[in-house]
C-alpha positions as YAML, in Angstrom:
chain: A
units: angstrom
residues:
- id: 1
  name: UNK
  ca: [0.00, 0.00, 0.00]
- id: 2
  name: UNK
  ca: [0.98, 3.62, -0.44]
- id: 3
  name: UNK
  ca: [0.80, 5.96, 1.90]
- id: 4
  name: UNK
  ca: [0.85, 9.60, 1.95]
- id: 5
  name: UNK
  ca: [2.95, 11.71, 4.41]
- id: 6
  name: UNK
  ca: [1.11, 12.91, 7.09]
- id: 7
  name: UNK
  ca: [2.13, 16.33, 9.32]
- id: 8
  name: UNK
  ca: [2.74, 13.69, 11.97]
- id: 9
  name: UNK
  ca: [6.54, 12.56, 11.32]
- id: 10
  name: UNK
  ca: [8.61, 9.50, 11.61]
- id: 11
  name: UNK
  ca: [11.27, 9.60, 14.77]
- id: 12
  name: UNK
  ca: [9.14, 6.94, 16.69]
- id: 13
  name: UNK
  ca: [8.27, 4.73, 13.44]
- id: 14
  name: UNK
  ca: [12.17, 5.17, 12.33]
- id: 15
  name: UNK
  ca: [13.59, 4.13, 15.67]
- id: 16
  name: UNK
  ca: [11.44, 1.19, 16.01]
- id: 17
  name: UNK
  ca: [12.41, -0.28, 12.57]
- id: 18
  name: UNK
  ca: [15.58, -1.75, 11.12]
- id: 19
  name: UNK
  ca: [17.09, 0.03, 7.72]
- id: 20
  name: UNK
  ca: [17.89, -3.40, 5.94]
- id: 21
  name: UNK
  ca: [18.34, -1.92, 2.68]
- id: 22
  name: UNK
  ca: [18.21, 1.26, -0.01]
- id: 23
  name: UNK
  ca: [16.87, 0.93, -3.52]
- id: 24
  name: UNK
  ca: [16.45, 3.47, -6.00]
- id: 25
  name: UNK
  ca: [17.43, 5.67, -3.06]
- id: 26
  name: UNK
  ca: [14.87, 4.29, -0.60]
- id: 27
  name: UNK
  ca: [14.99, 2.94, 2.03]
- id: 28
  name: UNK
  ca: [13.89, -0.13, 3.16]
- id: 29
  name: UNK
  ca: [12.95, -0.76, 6.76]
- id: 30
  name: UNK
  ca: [11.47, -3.93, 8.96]
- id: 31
  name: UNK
  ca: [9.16, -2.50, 11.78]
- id: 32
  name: UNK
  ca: [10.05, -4.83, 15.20]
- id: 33
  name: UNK
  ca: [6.47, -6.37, 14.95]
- id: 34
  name: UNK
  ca: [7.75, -7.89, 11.63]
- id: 35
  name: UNK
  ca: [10.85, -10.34, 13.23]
- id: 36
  name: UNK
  ca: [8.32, -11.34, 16.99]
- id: 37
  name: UNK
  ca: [5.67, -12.32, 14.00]
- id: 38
  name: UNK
  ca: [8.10, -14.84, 12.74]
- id: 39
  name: UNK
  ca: [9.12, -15.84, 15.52]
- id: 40
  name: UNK
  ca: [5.77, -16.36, 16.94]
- id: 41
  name: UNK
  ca: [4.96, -18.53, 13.64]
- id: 42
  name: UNK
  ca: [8.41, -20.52, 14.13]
- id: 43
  name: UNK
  ca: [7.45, -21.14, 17.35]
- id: 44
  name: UNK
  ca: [3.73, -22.26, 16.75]
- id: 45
  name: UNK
  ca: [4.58, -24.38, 14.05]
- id: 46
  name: UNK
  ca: [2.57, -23.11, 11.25]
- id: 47
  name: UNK
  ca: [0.43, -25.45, 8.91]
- id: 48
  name: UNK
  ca: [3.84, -26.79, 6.91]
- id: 49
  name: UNK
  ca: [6.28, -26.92, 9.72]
- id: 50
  name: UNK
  ca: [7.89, -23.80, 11.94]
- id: 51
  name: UNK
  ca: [11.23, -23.14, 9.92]
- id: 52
  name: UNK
  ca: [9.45, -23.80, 6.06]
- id: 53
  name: UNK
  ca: [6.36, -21.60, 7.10]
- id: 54
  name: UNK
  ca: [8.87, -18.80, 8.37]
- id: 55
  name: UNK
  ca: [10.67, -18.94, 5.41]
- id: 56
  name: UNK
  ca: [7.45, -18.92, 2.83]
- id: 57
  name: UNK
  ca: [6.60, -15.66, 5.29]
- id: 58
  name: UNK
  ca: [9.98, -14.24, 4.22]
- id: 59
  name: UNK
  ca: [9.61, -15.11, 0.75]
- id: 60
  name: UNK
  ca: [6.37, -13.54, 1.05]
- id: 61
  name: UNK
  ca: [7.38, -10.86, 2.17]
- id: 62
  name: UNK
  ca: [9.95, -10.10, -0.27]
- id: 63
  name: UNK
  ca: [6.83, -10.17, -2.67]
- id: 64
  name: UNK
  ca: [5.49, -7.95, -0.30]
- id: 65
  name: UNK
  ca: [8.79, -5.46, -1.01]
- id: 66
  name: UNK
  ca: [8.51, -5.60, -4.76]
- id: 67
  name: UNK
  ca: [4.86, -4.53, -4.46]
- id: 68
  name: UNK
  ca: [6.06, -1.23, -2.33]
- id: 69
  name: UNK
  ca: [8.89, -0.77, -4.90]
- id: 70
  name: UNK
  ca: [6.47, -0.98, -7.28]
- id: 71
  name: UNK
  ca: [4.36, 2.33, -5.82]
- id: 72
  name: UNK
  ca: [7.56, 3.79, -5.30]
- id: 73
  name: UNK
  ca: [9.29, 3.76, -8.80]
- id: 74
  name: UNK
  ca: [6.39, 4.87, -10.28]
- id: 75
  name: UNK
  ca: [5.64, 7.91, -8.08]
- id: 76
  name: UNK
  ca: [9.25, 8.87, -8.93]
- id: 77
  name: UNK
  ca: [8.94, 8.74, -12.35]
- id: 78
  name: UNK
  ca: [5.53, 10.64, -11.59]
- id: 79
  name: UNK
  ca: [7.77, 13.21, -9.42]
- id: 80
  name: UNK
  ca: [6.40, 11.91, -6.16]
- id: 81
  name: UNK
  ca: [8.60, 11.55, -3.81]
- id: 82
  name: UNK
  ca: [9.08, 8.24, -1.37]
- id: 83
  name: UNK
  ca: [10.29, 8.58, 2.43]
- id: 84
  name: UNK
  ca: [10.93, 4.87, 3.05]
- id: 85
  name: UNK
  ca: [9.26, 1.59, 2.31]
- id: 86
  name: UNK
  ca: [8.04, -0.66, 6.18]
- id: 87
  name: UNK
  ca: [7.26, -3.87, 6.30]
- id: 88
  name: UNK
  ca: [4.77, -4.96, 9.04]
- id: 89
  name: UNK
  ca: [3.55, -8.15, 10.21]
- id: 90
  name: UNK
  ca: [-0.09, -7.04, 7.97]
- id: 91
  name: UNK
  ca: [2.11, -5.47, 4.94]
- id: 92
  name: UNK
  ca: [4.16, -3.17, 3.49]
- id: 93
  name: UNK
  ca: [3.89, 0.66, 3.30]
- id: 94
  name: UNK
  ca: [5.35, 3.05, 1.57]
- id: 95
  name: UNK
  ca: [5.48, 6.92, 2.65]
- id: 96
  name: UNK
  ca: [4.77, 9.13, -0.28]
- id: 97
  name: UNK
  ca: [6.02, 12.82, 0.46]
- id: 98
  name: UNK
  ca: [3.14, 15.18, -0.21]
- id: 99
  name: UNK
  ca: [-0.16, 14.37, -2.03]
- id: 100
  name: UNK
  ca: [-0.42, 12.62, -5.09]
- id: 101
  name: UNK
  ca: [-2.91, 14.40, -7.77]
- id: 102
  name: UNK
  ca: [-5.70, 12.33, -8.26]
- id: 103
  name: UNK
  ca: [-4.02, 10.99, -11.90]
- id: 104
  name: UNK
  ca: [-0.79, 10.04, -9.73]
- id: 105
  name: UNK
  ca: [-2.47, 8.68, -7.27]
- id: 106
  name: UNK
  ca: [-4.48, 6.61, -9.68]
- id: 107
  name: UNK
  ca: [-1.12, 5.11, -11.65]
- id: 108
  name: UNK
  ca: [0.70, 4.79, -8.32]
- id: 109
  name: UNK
  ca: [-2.12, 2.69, -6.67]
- id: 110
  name: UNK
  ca: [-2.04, 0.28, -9.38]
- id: 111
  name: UNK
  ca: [1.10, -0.13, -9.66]
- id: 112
  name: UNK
  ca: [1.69, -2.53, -6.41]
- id: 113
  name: UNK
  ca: [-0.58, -5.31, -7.68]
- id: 114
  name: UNK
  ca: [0.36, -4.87, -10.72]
- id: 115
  name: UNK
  ca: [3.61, -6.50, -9.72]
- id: 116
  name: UNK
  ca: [2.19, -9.54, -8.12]
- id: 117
  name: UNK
  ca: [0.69, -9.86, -11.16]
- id: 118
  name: UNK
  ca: [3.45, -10.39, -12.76]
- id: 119
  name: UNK
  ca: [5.34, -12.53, -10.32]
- id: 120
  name: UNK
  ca: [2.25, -14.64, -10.39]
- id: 121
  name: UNK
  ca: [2.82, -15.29, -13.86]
- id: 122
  name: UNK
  ca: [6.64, -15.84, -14.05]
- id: 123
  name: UNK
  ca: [6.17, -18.30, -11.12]
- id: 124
  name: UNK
  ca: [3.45, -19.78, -13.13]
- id: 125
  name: UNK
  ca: [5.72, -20.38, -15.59]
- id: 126
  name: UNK
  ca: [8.06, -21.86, -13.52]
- id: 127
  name: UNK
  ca: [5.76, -24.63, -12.12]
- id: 128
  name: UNK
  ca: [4.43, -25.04, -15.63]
- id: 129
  name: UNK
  ca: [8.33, -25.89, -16.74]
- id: 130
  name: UNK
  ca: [8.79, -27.71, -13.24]
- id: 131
  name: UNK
  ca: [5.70, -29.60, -12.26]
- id: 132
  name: UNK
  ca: [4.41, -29.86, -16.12]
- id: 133
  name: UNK
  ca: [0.58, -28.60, -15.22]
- id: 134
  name: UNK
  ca: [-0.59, -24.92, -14.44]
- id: 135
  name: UNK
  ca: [-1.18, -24.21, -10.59]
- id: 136
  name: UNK
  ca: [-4.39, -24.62, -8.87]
- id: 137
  name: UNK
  ca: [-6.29, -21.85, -6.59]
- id: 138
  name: UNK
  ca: [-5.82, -23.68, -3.58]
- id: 139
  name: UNK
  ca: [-6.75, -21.33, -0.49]
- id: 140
  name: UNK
  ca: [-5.77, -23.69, 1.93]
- id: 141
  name: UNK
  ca: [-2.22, -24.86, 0.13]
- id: 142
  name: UNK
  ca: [-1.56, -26.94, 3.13]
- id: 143
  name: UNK
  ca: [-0.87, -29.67, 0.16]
- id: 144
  name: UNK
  ca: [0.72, -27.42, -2.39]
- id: 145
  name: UNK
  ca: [4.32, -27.06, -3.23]
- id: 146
  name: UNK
  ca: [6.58, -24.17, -2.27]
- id: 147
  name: UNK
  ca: [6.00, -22.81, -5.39]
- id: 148
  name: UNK
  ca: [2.14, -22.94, -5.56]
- id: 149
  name: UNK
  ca: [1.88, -21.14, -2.14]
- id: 150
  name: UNK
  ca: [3.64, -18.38, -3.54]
- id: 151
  name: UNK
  ca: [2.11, -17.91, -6.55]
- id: 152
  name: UNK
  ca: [-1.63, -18.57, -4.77]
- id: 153
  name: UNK
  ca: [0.29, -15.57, -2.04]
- id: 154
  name: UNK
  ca: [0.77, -13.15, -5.03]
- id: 155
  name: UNK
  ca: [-2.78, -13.77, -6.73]
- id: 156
  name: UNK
  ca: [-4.41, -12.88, -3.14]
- id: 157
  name: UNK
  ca: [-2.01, -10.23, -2.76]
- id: 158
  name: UNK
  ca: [-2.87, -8.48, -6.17]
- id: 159
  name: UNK
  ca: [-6.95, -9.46, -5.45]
- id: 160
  name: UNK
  ca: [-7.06, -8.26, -1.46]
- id: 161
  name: UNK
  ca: [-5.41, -5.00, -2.46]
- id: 162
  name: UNK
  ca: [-7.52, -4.07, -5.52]
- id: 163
  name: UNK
  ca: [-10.75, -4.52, -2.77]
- id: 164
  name: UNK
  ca: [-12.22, -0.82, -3.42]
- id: 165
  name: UNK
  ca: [-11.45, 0.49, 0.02]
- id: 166
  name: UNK
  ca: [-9.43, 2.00, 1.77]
- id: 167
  name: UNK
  ca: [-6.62, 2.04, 3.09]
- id: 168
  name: UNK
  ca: [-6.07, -0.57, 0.17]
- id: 169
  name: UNK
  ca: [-4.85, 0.01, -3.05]
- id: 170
  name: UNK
  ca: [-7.88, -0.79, -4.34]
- id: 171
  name: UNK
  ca: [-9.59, 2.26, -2.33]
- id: 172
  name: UNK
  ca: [-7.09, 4.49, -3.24]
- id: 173
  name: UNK
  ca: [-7.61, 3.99, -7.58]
- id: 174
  name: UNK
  ca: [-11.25, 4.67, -6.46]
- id: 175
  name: UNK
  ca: [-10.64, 8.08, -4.62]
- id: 176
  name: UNK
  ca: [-8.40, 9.15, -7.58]
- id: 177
  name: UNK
  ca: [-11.10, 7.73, -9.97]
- id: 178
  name: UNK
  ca: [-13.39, 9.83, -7.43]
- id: 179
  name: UNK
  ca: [-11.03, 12.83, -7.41]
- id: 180
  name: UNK
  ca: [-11.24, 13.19, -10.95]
- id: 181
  name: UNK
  ca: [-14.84, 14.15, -10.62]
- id: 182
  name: UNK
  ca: [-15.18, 16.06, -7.30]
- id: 183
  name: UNK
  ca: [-13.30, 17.22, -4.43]
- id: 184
  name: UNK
  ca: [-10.21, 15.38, -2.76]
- id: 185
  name: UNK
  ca: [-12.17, 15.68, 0.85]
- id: 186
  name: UNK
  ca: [-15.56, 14.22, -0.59]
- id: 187
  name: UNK
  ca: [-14.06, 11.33, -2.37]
- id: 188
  name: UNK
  ca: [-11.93, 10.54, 0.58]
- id: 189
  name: UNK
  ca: [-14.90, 10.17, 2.31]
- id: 190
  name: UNK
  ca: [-16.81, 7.88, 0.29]
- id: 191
  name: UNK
  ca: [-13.59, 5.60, -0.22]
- id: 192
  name: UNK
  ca: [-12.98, 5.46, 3.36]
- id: 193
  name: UNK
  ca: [-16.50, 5.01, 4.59]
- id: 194
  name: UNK
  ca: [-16.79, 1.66, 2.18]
- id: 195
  name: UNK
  ca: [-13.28, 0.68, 4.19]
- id: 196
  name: UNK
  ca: [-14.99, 1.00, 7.45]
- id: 197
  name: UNK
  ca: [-17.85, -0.89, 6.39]
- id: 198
  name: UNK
  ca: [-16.09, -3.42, 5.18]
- id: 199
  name: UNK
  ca: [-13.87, -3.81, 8.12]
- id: 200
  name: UNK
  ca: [-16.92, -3.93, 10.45]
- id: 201
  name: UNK
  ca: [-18.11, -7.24, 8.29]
- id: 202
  name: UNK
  ca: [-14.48, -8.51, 8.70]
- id: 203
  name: UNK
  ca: [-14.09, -8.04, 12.44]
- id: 204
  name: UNK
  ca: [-17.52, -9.35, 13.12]
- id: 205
  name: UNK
  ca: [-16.74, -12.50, 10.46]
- id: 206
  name: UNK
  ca: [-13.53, -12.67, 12.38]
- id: 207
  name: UNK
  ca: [-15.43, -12.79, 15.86]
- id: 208
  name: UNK
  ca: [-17.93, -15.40, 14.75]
- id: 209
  name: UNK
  ca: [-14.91, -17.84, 13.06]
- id: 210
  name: UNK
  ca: [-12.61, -16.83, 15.81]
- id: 211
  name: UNK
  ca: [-10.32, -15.77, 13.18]
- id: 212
  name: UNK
  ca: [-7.53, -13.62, 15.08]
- id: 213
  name: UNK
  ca: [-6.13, -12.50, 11.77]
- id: 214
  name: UNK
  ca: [-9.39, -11.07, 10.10]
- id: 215
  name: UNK
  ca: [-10.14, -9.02, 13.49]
- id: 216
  name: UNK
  ca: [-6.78, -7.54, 12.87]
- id: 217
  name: UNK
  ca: [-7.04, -6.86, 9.46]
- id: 218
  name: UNK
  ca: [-10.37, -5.49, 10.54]
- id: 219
  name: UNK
  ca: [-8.85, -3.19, 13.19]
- id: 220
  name: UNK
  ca: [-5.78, -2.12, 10.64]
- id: 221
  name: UNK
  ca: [-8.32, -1.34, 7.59]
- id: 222
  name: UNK
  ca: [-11.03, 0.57, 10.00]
- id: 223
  name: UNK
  ca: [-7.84, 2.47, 11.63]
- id: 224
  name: UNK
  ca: [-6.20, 3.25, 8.17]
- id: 225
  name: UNK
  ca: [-9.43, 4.36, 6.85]
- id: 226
  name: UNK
  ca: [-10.40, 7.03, 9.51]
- id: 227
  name: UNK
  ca: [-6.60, 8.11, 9.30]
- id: 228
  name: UNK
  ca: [-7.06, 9.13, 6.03]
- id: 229
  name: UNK
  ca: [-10.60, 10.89, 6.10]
- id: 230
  name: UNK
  ca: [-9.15, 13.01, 9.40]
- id: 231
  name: UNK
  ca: [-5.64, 13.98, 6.97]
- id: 232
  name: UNK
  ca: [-7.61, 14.62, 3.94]
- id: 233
  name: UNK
  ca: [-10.36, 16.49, 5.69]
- id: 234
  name: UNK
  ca: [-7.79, 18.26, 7.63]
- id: 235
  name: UNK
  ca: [-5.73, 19.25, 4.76]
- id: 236
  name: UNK
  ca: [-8.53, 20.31, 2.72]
- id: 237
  name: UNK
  ca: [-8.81, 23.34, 5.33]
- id: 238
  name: UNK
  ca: [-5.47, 24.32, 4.77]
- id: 239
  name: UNK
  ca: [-5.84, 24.48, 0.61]
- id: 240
  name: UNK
  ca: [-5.83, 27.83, -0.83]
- id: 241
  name: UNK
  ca: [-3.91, 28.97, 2.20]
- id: 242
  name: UNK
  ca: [-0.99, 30.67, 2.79]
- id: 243
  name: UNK
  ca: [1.54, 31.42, 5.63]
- id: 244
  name: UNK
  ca: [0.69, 35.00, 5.99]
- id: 245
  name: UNK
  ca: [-3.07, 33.74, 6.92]
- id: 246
  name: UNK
  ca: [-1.68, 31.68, 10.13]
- id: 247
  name: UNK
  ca: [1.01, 33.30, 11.30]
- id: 248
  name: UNK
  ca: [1.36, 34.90, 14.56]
- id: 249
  name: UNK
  ca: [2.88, 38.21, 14.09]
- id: 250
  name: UNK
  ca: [2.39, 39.60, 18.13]
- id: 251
  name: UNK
  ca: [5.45, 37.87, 19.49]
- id: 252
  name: UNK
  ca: [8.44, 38.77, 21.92]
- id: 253
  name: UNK
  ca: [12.09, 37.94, 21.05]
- id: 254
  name: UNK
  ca: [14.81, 37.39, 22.76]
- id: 255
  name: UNK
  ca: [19.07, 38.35, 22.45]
- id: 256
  name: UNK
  ca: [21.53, 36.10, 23.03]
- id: 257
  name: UNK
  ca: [22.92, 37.41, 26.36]
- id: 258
  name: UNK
  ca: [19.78, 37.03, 27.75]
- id: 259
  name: UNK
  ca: [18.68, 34.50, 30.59]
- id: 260
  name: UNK
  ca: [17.06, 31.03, 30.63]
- id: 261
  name: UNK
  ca: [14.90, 32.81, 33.57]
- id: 262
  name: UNK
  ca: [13.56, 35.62, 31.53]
- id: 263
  name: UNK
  ca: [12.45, 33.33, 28.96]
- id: 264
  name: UNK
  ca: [10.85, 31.40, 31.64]
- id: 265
  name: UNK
  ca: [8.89, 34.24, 32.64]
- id: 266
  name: UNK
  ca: [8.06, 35.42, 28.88]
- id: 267
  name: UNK
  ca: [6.44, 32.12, 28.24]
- id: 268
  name: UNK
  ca: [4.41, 31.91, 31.64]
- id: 269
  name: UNK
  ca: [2.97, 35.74, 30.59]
- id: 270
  name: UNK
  ca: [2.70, 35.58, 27.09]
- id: 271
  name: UNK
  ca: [1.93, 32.04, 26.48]
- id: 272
  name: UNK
  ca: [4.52, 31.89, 23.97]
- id: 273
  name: UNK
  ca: [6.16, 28.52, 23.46]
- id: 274
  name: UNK
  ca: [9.02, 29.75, 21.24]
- id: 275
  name: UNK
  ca: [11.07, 33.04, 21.39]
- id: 276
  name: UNK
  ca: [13.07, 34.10, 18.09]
- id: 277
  name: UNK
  ca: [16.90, 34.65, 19.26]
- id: 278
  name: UNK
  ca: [18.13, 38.38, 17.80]
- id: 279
  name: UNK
  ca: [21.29, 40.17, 17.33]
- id: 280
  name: UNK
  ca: [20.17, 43.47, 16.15]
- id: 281
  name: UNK
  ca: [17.56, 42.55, 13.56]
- id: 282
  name: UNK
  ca: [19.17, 39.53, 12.48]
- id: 283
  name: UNK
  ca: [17.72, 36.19, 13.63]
- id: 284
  name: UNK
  ca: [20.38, 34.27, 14.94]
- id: 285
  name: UNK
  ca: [19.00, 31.12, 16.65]
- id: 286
  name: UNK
  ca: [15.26, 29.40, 18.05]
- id: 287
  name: UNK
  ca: [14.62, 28.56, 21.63]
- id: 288
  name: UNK
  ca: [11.96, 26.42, 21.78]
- id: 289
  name: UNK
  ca: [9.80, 24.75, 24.59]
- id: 290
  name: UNK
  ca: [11.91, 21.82, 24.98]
- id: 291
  name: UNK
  ca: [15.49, 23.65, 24.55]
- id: 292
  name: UNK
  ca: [14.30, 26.24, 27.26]
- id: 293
  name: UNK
  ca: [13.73, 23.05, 29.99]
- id: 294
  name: UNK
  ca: [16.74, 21.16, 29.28]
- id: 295
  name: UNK
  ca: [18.98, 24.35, 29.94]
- id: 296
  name: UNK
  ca: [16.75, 25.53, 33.16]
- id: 297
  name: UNK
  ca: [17.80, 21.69, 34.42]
- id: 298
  name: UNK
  ca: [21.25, 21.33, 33.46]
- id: 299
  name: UNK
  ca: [22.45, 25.15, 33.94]
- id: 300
  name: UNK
  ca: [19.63, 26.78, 36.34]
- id: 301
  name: UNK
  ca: [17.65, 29.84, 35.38]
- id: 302
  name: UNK
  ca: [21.32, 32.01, 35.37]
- id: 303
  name: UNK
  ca: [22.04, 30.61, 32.09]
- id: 304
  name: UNK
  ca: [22.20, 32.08, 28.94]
- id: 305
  name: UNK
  ca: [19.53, 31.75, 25.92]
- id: 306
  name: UNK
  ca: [22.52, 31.36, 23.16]
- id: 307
  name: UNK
  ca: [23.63, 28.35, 25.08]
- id: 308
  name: UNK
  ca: [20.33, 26.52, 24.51]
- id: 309
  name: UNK
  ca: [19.16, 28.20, 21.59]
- id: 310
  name: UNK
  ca: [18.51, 26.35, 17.76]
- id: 311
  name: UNK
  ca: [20.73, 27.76, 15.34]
- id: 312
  name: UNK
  ca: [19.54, 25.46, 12.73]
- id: 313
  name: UNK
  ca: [15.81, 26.44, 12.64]
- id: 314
  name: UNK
  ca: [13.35, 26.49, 9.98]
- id: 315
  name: UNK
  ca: [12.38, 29.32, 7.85]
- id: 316
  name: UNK
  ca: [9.84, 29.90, 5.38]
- id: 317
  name: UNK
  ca: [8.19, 32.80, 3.07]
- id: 318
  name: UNK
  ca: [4.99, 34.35, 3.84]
- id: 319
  name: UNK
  ca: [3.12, 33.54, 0.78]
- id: 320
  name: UNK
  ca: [3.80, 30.24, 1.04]
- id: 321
  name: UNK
  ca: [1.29, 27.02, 0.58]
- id: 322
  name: UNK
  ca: [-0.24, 26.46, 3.81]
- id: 323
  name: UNK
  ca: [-0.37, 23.25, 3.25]
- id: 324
  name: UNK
  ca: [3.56, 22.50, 2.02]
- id: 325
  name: UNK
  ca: [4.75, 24.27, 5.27]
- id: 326
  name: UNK
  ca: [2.61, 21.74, 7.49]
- id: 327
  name: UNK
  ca: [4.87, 18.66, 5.99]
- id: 328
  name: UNK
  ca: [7.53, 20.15, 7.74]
- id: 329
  name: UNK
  ca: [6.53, 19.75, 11.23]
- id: 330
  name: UNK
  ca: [7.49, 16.24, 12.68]
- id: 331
  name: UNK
  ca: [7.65, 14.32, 15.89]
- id: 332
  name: UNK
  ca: [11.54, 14.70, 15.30]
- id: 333
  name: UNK
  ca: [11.22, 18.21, 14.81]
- id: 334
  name: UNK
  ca: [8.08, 20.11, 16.01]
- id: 335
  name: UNK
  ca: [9.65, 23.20, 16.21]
- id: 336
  name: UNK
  ca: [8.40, 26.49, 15.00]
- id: 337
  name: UNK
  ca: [9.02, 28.07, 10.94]
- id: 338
  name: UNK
  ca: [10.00, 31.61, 11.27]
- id: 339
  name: UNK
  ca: [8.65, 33.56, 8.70]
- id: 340
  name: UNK
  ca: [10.81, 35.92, 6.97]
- id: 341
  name: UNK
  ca: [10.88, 38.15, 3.91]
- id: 342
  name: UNK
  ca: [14.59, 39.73, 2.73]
- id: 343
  name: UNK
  ca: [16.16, 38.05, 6.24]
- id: 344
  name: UNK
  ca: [12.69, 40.72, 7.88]
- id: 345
  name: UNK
  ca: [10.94, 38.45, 10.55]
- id: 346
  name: UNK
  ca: [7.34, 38.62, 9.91]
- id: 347
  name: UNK
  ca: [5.34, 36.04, 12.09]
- id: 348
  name: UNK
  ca: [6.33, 32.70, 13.59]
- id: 349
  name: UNK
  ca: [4.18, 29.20, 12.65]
- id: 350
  name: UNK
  ca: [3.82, 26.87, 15.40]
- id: 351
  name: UNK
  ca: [2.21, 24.32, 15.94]
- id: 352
  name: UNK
  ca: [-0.17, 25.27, 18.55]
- id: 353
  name: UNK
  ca: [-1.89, 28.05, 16.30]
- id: 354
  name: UNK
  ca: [-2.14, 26.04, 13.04]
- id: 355
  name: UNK
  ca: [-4.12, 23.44, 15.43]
- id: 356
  name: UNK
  ca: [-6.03, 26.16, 16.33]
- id: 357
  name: UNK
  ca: [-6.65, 27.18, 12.79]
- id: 358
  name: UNK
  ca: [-7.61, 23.66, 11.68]
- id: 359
  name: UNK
  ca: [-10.14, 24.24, 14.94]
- id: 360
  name: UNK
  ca: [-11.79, 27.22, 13.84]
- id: 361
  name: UNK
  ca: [-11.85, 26.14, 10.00]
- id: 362
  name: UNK
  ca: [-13.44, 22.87, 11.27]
- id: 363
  name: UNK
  ca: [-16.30, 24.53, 13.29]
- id: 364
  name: UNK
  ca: [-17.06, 26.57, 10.05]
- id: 365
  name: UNK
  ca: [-17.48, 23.82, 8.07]
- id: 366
  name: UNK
  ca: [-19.58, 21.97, 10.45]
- id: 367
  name: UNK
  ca: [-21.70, 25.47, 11.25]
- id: 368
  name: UNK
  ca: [-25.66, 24.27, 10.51]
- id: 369
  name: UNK
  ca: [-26.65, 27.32, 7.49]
- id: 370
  name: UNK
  ca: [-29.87, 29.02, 8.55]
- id: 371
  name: UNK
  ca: [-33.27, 27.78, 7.01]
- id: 372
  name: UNK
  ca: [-34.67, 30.37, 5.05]
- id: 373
  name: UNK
  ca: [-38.03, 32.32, 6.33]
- id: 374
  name: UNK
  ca: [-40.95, 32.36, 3.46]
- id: 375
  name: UNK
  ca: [-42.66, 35.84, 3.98]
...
């Protein structure tokens, strides 16, 4: 499956997976779930033996890989970016940067089973040169050669993503089929409300077979579904913005020679979570939330602001997309943009008032329009 960034960034999901490999100039990552879900089948046995069943899980998996390469070599070529490809113990995902026009999105979703397609057939081929007889659709395979299970694994994999919903690929060709027609939010919608329905007939399938795996995939695909209404709702507030609409321009700044106590006291009275760092009217550094508490605790409220202070920080033009700017906030980096014009300061963007934004836009949206009075 593809994925599209979200403002929400990547220092948890990056530390908790293994970079195994780069292709292309992505990376390739295995999320910790992925190697206790092997060894949770190696230990249970599986239907074929621990160790074989592991290993078809691997080479399914690698299947799994080529399908996210697939997404991801065609966005480039479409000039869509890819952060990294994941594999979980329920897939693969890859993080596109930005969002996809609907025409992208529509080549890039079907791109993924498109490759399983195509290994289904070369390994048809194979068995057809090895065995001498075509392979059978055997769900079960618990009598079917190595072979067989994996072509059987890439049929199902090219036939469970192309399910019209989301957060399969399948759901994604029909919100760009959608998005050719209407708007991004309203198409989201409809593609993720048939996910959610669908995943409430899996989970309660699942309950009534006592099927652990399709309650999970029932959980992931109602999850991945509302994930994507709340981003592209979210975003679609932000469209046809611009910096200069957000921005908070009252603000206090600090100097470098100033104390960590003084900033204390700035953001207790001004509710201020970041202070711009000046040496004249040149910004020189950031002190944010998080750099202001580490220095009161290591030096004490004496110490100085250019100690503790960001002088890598992120900056960004006025009349800039709303919506570009908010891919550049991060769990790794939440801090501030400052927004300048010819090295002039103009307003800050934080967090904390784009939220706020999204709030306000949000309760427009939702505001009930009068019924209109006959006379």
């Amino acid at each position: 499956m593809s994925r599209p960034q979200q403002p929400a960034g990547s220092a948890t999901h990056q530390s908790l997976s293994l970079h195994v490999a780069t292709v292309a100039g992505i990376p390739i990552r295995i999320h910790f779930t992925f190697f206790l879900f092997l060894a949770w089948i190696g230990f249970s046995g599986g239907t074929n033996g621990g160790v074989s069943w592991s290993l078809f899980l691997v080479a399914v998996f690698f299947c799994v890989v080529l399908h996210e390469l697939g997404h991801a070599l065609v966005a480039k070529r479409l000039g869509v970016t890819t952060r990294d490809i994941t594999l979980y113990p329920i897939g693969g995902v890859a993080m596109l940067e930005g969002r996809p026009k609907p025409k992208q999105e529509l080549w890039i979703s079907l791109a993924g089973p498109a490759v399983n397609l195509v290994l289904a057939v070369l390994i048809a081929l194979v068995i057809v040169l090895v065995e001498g007889s075509f392979p059978r659709l055997d769900l079960g395979m618990q009598h079917s050669s190595f072979l067989t299970q994996l072509w059987i694994a890439n049929v199902m994999l090219a036939v469970f993503n192309m399910i019209p919903a989301f957060p399969m690929d399948g759901g994604r060709v029909l919100r760009a089929w959608l998005g050719l027609r209407m708007a991004e939010a309203r198409s989201t919608q409809i593609a993720g409300g048939i996910g959610q329905g669908l995943a409430i007939i899996l989970a309660v399938t699942g309950l009534r077979t006592q099927s652990f795996v399709l309650v999970l995939i029932a959980i992931f695909v109602f999850v991945g579904a509302a994930q994507e209404i709340s981003g592209t709702v979210t975003r679609s507030f932000l469209e046809g913005h611009i910096l200069a609409d957000v921005m908070l321009t009252r603000f206090r700044s600090l100097t470098s020679g100033e104390s960590l106590d003084t900033a204390a006291n700035l953001m207790i009275h001004n509710a201020q979570h970041a202070f711009p760092i000046m040496n004249g009217d040149e910004v020189i550094g950031l002190l944010t939330r998080s750099q202001l508490a580490q220095g009161l605790t290591e030096d004490g409220p004496t110490g100085y602001v250019a100690r503790w202070m960001l002088r890598d920080f992120k900056v960004a033009g006025p009349n800039d997309p709303l919506e570009q700017a908010v891919d550049r906030f991060s769990q790794a980096d939440p801090s501030p943009i400052l927004v300048m014009e010819e090295d002039q300061l103009l307003g800050i963007l934080a967090m904390e008032n784009l939220s706020e934004f999204i709030m306000l836009e949000n309760a427009k949206a939702r505001r009930v329009q009068p019924t209109q009075r006959r006379i």
